[in-house]
C-alpha positions in Angstrom: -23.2 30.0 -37.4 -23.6 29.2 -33.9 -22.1 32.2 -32.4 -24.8 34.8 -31.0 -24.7 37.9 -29.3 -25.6 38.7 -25.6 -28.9 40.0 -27.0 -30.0 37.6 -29.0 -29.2 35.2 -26.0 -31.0 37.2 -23.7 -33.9 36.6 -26.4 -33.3 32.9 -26.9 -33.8 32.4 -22.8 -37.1 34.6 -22.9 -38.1 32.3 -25.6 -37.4 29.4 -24.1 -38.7 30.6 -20.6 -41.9 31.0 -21.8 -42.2 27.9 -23.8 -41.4 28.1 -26.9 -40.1 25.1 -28.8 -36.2 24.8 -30.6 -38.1 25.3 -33.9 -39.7 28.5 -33.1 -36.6 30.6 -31.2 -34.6 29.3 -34.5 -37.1 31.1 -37.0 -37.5 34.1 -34.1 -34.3 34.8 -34.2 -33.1 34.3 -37.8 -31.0 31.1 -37.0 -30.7 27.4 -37.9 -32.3 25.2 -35.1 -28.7 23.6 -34.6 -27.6 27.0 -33.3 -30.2 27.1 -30.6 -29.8 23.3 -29.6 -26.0 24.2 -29.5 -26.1 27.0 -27.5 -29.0 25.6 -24.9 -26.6 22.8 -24.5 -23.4 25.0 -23.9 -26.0 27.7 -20.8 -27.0 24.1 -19.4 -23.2 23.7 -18.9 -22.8 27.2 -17.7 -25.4 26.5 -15.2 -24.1 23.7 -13.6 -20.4 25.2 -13.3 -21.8 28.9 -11.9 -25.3 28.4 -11.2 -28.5 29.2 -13.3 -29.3 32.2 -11.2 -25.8 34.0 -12.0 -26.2 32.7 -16.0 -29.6 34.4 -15.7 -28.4 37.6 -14.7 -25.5 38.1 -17.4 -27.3 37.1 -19.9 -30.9 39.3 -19.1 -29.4 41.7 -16.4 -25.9 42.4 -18.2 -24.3 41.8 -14.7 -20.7 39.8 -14.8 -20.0 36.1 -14.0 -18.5 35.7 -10.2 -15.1 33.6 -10.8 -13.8 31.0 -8.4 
């Protein structure tokens, strides 16, 4: 399944933030490693279109994604 809730997101980027390696968020967060590489791939995408600093804050702060 490679479908995860805003929570377990928020998670995944802590994880990931602090160093911890595909492998390890998977087995954190009771998920197959294809599921994180899928969805670091699809917040990298995300990123570029609205920024990292705006993906940040949905995902941790719960705010909303600016359109335009």
């Amino acid at each position: 399944m490679r479908k995860m809730d805003i929570a377990k997101m928020a998670r995944m980027i802590m994880l990931r933030g602090v160093g911890y390696q595909q492998a390890e968020i998977a087995e954190e967060l009771e998920v197959v490693p294809a599921t994180i590489s899928y969805q670091l791939k699809r917040l990298r995408k995300l990123a570029e279109e609205h920024g990292p600093k705006d993906i940040f804050e949905y995902y941790i702060k719960g705010l909303k994604l600016k359109r335009g």
